[in-house]
N, C-alpha and C positions, 0 to 999 in steps of 0.2 A: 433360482428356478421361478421364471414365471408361467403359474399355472391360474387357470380359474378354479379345476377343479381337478381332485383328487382320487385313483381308487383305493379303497381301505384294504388293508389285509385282515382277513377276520382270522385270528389265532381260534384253532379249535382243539376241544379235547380229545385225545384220538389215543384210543387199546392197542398198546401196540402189544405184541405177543411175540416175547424174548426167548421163548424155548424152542431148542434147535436151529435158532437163525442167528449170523452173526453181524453185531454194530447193528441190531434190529431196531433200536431206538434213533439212530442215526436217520433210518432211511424214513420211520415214522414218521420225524419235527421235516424232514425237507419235503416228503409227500406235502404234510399243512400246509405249508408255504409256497407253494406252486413247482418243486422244482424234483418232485417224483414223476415215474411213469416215462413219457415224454418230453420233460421238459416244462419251462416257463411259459405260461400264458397272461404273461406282460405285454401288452406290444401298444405303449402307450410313450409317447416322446415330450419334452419338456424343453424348455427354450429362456435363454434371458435375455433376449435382443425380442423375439416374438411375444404375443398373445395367444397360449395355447388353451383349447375349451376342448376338454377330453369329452363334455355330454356332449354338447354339439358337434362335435368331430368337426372344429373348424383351427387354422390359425391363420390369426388379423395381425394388422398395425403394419403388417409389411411395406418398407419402404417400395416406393416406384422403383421400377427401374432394375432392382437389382436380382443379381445373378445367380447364375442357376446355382452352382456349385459355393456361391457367397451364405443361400439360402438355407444349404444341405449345412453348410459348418457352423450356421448356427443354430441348429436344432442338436439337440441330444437324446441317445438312445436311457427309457428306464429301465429297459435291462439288456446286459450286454453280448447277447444271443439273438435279438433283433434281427429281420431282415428286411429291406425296405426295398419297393420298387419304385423308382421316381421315372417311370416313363411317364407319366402325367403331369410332370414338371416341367415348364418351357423355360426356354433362355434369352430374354430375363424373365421370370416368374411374371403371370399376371392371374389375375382375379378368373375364381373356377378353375385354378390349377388342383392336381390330386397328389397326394403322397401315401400309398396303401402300404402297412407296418404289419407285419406278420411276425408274430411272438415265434419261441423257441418249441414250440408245441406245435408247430406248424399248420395247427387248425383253428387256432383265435387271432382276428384280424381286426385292424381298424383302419377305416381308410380317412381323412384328414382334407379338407375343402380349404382350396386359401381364398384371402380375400386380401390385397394390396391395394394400398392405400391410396386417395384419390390425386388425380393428377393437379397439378398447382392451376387457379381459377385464372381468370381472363381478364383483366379491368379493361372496359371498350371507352369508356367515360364515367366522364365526373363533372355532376355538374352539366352534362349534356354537351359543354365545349370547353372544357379542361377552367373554366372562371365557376366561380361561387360570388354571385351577386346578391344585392342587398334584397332580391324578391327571393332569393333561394337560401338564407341564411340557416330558415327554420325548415328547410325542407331540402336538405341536400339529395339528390339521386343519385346512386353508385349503381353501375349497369356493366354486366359481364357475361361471362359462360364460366361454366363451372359442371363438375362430373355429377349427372344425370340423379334424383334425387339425394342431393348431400345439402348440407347442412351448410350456409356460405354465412361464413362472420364477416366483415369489413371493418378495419378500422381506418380512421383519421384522425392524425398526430399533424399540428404544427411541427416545423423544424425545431431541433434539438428533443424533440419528446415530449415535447408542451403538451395540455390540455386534449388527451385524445380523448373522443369517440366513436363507439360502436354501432352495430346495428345487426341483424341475423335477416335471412332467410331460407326456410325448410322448402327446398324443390320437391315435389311433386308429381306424381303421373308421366315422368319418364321427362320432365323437363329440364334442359341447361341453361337456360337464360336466366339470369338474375337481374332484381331490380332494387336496391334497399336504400331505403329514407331513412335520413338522420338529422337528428336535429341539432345545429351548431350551435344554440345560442345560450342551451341548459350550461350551469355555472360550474367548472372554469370555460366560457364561452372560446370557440377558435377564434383567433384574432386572426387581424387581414397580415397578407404574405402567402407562403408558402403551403399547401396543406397536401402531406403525405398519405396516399390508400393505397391499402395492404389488405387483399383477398384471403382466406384459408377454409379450405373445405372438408369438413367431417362426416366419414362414412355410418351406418348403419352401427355398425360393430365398433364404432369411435377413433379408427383409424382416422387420420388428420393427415392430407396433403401439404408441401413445402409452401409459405406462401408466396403470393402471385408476385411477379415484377410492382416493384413500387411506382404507382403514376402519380405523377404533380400535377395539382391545382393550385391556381390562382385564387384566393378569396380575396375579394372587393368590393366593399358597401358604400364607395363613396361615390354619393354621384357627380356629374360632372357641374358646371358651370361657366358663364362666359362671360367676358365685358363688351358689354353692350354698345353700340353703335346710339350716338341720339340721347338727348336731355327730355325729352319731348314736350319743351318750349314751341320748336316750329319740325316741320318735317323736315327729315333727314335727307340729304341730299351728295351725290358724289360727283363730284367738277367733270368738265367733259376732259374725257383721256387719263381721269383722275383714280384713285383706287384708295379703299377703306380694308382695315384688317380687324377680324374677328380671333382674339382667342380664348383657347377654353382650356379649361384645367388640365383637363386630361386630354390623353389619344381618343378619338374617336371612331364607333367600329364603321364601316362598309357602310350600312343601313343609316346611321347617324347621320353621316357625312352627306349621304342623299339627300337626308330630310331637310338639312340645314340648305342645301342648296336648292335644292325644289321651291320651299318655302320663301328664300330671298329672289328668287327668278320671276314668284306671283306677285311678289311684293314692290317689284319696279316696276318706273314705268316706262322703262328701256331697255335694249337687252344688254346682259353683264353677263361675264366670263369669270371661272376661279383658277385659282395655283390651291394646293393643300403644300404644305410644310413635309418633309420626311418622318416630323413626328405626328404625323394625322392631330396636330392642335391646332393651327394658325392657320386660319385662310384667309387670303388674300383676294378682295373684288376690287374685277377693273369693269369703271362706268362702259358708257356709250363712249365712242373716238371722239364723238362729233359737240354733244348734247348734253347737256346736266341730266344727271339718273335724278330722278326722284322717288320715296318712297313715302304714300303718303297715309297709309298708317300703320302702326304698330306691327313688327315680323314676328311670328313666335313657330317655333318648332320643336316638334318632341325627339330627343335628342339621346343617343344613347350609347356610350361608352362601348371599349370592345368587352366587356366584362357584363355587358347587359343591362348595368345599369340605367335608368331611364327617366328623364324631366324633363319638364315642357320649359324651353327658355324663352325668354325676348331676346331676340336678334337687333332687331332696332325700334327704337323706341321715338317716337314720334308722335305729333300733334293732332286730336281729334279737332272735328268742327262742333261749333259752339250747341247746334244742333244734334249731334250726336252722342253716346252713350257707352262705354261700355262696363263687362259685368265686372261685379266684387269678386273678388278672391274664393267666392265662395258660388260662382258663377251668374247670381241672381241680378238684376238691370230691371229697371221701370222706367217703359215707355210712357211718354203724354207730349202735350202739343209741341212744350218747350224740347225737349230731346226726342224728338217721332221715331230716329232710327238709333238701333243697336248695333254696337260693331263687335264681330265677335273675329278674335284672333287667335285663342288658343286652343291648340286643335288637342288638346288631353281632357281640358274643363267641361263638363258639361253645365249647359246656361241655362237658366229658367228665366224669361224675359214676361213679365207683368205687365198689360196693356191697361192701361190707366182708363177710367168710363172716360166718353166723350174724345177719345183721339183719333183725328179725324184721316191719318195717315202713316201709319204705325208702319215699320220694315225692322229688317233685319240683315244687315250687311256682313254675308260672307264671299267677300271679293278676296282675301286673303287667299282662300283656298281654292279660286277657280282661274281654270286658264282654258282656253280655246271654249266657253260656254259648260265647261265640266270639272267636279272637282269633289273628293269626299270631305265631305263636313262633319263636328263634331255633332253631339247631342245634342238637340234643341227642342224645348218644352216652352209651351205660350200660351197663357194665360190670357183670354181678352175679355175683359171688363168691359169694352168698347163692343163687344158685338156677343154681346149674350150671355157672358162666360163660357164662348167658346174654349175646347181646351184643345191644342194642337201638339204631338208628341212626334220628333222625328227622333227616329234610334243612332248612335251613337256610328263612327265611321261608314256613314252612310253616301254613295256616290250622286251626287245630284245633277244631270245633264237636262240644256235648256236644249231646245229646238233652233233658238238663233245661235251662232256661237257665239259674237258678239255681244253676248249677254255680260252685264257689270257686276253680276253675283249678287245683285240686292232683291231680296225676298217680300212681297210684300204680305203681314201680319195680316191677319184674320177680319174686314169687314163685315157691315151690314150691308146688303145687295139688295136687287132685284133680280128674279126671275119670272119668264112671260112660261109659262105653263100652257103645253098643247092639250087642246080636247082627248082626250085618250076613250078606247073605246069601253072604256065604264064609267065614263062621265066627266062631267066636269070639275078640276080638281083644283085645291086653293094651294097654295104656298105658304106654311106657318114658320116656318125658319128657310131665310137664306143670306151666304156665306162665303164671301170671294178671298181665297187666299192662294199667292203664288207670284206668278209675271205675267200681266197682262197682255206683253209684247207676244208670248210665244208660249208652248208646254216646256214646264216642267213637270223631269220625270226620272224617277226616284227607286235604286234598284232595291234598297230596304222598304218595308209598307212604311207609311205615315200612320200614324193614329190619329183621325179628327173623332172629340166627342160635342156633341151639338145637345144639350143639358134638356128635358122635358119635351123632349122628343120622339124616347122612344112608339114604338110598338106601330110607328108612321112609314109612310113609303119614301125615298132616296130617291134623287136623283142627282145631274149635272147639266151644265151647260158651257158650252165651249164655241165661238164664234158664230153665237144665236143659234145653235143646235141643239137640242135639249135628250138626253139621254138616261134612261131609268137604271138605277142599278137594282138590277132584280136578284144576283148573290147573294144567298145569308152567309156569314159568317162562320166557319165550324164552328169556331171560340174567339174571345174575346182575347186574342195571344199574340207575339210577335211573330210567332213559328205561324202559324195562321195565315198573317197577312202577309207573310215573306212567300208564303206557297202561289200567292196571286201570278197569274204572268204576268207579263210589262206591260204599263201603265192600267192593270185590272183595279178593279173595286169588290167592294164585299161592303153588307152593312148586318148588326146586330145590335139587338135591345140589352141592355147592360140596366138593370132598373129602370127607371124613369126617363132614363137617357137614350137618346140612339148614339151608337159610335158607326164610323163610317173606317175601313183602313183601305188605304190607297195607294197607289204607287205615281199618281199624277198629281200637280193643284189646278185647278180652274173654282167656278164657282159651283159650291154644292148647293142643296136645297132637300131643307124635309116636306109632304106636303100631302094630304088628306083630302077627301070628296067635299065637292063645297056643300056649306049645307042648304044657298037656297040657292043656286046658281052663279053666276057669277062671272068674271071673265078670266078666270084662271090665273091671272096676274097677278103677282104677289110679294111680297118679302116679309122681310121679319128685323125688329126694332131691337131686338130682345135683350130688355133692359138697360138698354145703352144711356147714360144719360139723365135726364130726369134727378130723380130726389138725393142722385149721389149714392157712393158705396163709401160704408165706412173706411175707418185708416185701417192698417195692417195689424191685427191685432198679438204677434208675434216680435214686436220690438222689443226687446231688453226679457223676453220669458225664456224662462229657466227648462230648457228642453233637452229628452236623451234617450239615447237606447243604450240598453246592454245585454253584452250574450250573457246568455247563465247566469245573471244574477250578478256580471260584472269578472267571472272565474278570467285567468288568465288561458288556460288549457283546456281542452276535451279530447279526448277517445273516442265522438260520435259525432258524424257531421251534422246529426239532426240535434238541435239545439233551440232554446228558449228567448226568446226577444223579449225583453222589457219597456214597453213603450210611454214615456210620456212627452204631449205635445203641448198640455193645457186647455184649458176651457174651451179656446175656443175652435179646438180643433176637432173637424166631422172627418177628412179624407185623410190618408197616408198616404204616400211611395214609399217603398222598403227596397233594397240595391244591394246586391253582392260585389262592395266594393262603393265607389262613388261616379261612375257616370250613368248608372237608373237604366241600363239600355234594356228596355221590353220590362220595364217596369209601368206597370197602371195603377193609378189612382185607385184605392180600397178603402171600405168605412173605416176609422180610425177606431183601434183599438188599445188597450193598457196591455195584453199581451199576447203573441204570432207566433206557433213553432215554423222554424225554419231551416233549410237546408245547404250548408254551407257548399261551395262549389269548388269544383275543380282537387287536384291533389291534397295531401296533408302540407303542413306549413302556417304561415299568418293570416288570418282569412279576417276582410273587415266586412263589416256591415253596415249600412246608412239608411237615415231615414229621411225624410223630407213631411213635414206637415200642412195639410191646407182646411182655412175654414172653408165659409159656406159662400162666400163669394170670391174663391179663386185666391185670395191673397196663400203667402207660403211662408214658411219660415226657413230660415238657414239649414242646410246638409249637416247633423250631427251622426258621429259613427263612433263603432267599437270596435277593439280588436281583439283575438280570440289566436289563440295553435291550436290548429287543429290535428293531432297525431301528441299532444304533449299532455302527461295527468294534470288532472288541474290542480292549482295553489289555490288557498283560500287566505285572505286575512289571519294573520295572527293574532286578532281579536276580535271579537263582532263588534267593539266600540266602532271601530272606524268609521262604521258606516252613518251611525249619527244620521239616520234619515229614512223616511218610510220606503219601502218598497212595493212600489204599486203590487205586482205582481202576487205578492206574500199578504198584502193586504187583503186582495179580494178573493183570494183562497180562503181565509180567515173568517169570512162572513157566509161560506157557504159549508164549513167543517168543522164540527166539534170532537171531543176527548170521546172516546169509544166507538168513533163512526168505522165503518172499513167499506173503502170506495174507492174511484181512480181518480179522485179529485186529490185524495191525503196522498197519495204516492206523487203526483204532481207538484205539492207540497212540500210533501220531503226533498224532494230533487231541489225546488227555488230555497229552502232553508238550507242546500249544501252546500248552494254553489256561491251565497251569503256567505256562509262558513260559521253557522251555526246548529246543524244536522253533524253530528260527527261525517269523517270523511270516508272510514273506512265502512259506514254498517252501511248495510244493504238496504234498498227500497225495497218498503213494504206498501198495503194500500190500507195498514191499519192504521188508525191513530189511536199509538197507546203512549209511554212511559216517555220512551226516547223522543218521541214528536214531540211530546207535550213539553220536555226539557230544553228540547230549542228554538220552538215557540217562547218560551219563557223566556232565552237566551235573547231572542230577536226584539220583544217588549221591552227587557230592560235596557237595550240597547236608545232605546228610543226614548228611556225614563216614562216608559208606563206600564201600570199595575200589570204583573206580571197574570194574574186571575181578578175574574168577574166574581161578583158575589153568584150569579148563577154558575158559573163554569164550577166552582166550588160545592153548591147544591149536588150538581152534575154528577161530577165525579165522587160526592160520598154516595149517591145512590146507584150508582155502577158497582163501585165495589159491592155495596152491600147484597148487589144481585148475585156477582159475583161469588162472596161467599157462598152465600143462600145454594148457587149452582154445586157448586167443592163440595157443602154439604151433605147435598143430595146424589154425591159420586159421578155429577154430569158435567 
């Protein structure tokens, strides 16, 4: 019998009176027991296929589906005088059917609410397109319908029942859509192959649906790769009528296959035709009929598997000019006399190109990515030493179209100019900064803003000049943001004071100019030298320094996108960029700090972080980054030996918090000594610093082999206590 609940029979004492009545004891004990007078007033039913709840007057767990007369034979009457009216039963039963049970007294009733179990859920995808790629490893998506508030588990099992994981979500507010993240990578990690999802949906009352059809996924981390066309001894070159093949490890999806081929089309300089192989690996280019193709420099495209996976490859690799440049692996290049121009080819990298003092014709060549005078480019930041420490920020997939079409895609880097400044009618005005960056030949013009910042300039007036026209830009700024200057219309301006600086953001290059009332007249004519040259800027003071960020103190996992940066850059570092991820896009330059809370982006999964360092003359240091799950509890070291090294961050907490303080500095505290892994993991932040602080504080110094107490910290804390007491003793 499965019952929740029971009714008791209360045996009671009852007079019965034996004189003149016969078998009068007989009818007494059956009166007790319900079954004088009238009859039984049982009319309570029991079930061992069901869930029956005699207080709630409900029964659950009902299968879908089934039928009416399947439903009646497995219930049972508890007493067998019963009379049941199942007009409120459909055929097959469904949820809010009634079954009303009338005892043998025919005036106690119970009427009985079903509720049937939910229907089997939906899996619409996995994975978003039936692949599990190496960006979604730690953040799988399972996305379905399922019966309106229930409870949706999903599991994924490799083939044979290997290494599954789960995941829940509780619908809500009449909702069927599910969406639930899981993370593959928690140990026994899914390996690549096959990966089995299996929906099941739990009602209210714990009724449990059949589960859903199993869908396959693909998981695959690997990404692709190809052998490259070109030694890049001399440039690459294809005989006339002649043809080169490209293959790559894997198939490659739709979108891939475009890019490779886009990419190789800007990169000759002839037109060439493809074949693709049946297995989307191998393609096949045929030159010119006539003409040698040539390719004259380096082809790179960002390339990506049907599985999603994605890297930027060299297609062909080929010879620069002795005058040319391009960036490290780490996207950074320095311009000067000897190499003037940068060539940039990798359209995933972003490049930080340094313009050396005194160079006299700095560019930056992205011919790679333009055809007919247009083409989106990668991220490009520039640094010019040569004209002020101008700093120039273009955001990352950004579309750049000239006015000529004819245009050779080469950019020219940030000079010192002249501008002739009209009379305007408040006066006569000077020119303290000006600043020619772009193509002289024609406009460019730019659908993401540019950032120019023009250093000790702010709080001045902006303008430009464009084929001896001189135009003021009178726009402020909302903010100093990319959402900001992306709001501009086409070819707009805007300028704002950012400290000491003016930034200007733009959607055109020609020649700007900052520029002020003259002070004793003047002929308005002007420019600006700014600092070009002269007594020299020092060397880069970031070679061989030991620089890093870390989330949380270095944790593996969090449960909160908002999180703790650790920054160091060293001595000689004034400015940061901080990047969700590594291409900086709408990142600006910020006072450098030891440490930034920050807000991770986008879904749960692996989320990095990067930093970039600049002193006081522009130079930068290398892209360092960390990586973090975000959706996963964090791991801490299995000992705080590891760490064997100060932690900025726990440091200068340290100098601002002592033993009995309570502030929101010590809960800050606690948090960087946890995620150390020296705060135990499970106790809770507090904003006191008592016992437990002080414990892994001590944990963190000895980690470091220093005195775990100061002789005053010592002092300190006997005279707390002793106040302490003093308080106990006084009952406060």
């Amino acid at each position: 019998m499965n019952k929740l609940n029971f009714i008791p029979v209360t045996l009671a004492l009852i007079a019965v009176s034996f004189v003149g009545q016969s078998n009068g004891s007989f009818w007494g004990l059956a009166t007790a027991f319900g079954y004088g007078g009238g009859g039984s007033s049982i009319a309570t039913v029991s079930s061992a296929t069901y869930t029956v709840d005699d207080n709630a007057g409900t029964i659950s767990n009902v299968p879908l589906s089934t039928a009416k007369a399947a439903f009646l034979a497995n219930l049972t009457k508890d007493e067998a005088n019963q009379t049941w009216n199942d007009a409120g039963i459909a055929n097959p039963v469904v949820t809010g059917n009634s079954l009303v049970v009338t005892a043998q007294d025919t005036t106690t009733t119970m009427t009985y609410t079903v509720t049937v179990n939910p229907a089997a859920p939906v899996i619409t995808s996995v994975g978003g397109n039936g692949y599990i790629n190496n960006d979604e490893k730690a953040a799988i998506i399972v996305q379905g319908t399922a019966q309106a508030n229930s409870l949706v588990t999903v599991t994924l099992t490799n083939d044979g029942g290997l290494n599954t994981k789960t995941g829940t979500q509780q619908l809500t507010g009449g909702a069927t859509n599910f969406s639930v993240t899981i993370n593959g990578t928690t140990a026994p990690a899914l390996v690549d192959g096959n990966v089995n999802a299996v929906a099941v949906a739990t009602n209210a009352l714990g009724g449990t649906s059949l589960p859903s059809t199993t869908v396959v996924a693909i998981k695959d981390i690997v990404y692709p790769t190809v052998t490259k066309l070109g030694t890049g001894a001399a440039d690459y070159t294809i005989p006339a009528a002649g043809t080169a093949t490209l293959t790559f490890s894997k198939a490659l999806s739709a979108a891939g296959k475009t890019a490779v081929q886009n990419a190789l089309t800007i990169g000759a300089d002839k037109a060439i035709t493809f074949a693709w192989n049946g297995g989307n690996n191998v393609l096949t280019i045929t030159g010119h009929a006539t003409e040698v193709t040539t390719f004259a420099n380096d082809v790179m495209a960002n390339v990506s598997d049907v599985a999603g996976n994605t890297d930027s490859l060299l297609l062909v690799d080929s010879a620069i000019e002795p005058t040319q440049v391009q960036p490290d692996n780490t996207g950074a290049a320095v311009v000067d006399n000897t190499t003037p121009q940068v060539v940039v080819v990798d359209p995933a990298l972003p490049v930080v190109a340094t313009i050396a003092a005194g160079t006299t014709n700095p560019e930056i060549d992205v011919s790679s990515f333009i055809s007919g005078g247009t083409g989106t480019i990668p991220a490009i930041s520039i640094v010019s030493n040569n004209a002020g420490n101008v700093n120039v920020d273009i955001p990352a997939n950004t579309t750049v179209t000239s006015a000529d079409p004819t245009w050779n895609g080469v950019i020219e880097a940030p000079t010192n100019t002249t501008i002739s400044l009209p009379v305007m009618a408040d006066g006569v005005m000077t020119a303290t900064a000006a600043v020619q960056v772009g193509f002289t030949g024609a406009r460019l013009s730019f659908d993401n803003a540019v950032r120019l910042l023009i250093p000790g300039q702010g709080g001045k007036r902006a303008g430009y000049e464009r084929g001896g026209v001189f135009t003021e830009i009178t726009t402020t700024c909302p903010a100093d943001t990319q959402a900001a200057g992306n709001a501009l219309p086409a070819n707009g301006d805007c300028k704002i004071t950012v400290g000491a600086d003016m930034v200007i953001w733009t959607k055109h290059f020609t020649k700007f100019v900052a520029f002020a009332p003259a002070g004793g007249g003047g002929s308005g004519s002007g420019g600006s030298s700014g600092g070009g040259g002269g007594g020299g800027t020092p060397a880069n003071p970031f070679g061989g320094t030991n620089i890093s960020v870390l989330i949380n103190g270095g944790a593996t996992g969090t449960m909160d996108n908002n999180v703790t940066l650790n920054l160091f850059g060293g001595s000689s570092a004034k400015k940061m960029a901080i990047s969700n991820g590594d291409s900086f896009m709408g990142s600006v330059q910020e006072p450098y700090a030891t440490t930034k809370q920050w807000t991770l982006s986008g879904d749960k999964g692996t989320k990095k972080v990067c930093a970039r360092f600049y002193d006081q003359y522009g130079y930068f240091s290398n892209v360092v980054c960390d990586e973090i799950i975000y959706g996963s509890i964090p791991t801490t070291p299995t000992t705080p030996s590891v760490w064997k090294k100060n932690i900025p961050a726990i440091d200068s907490l340290l100098t601002y918090v002592k033993y009995g303080q309570t502030n929101a500095m010590v809960m800050q505290l606690q948090k960087e000594l946890q995620a150390a892994g020296f705060f135990p993991a499970g106790q809770k932040l507090t904003n006191y610093y008592g016992d437990i602080t002080r414990d892994a504080v001590n944990k963190y110094k000895a980690s470091l082999g220093t005195p775990t107490y100061t002789r005053q910290e010592i002092i300190r804390m006997i005279m707390i206590k002793i106040i302490q007491l003093k308080l106990a003793a006084y009952g406060r």
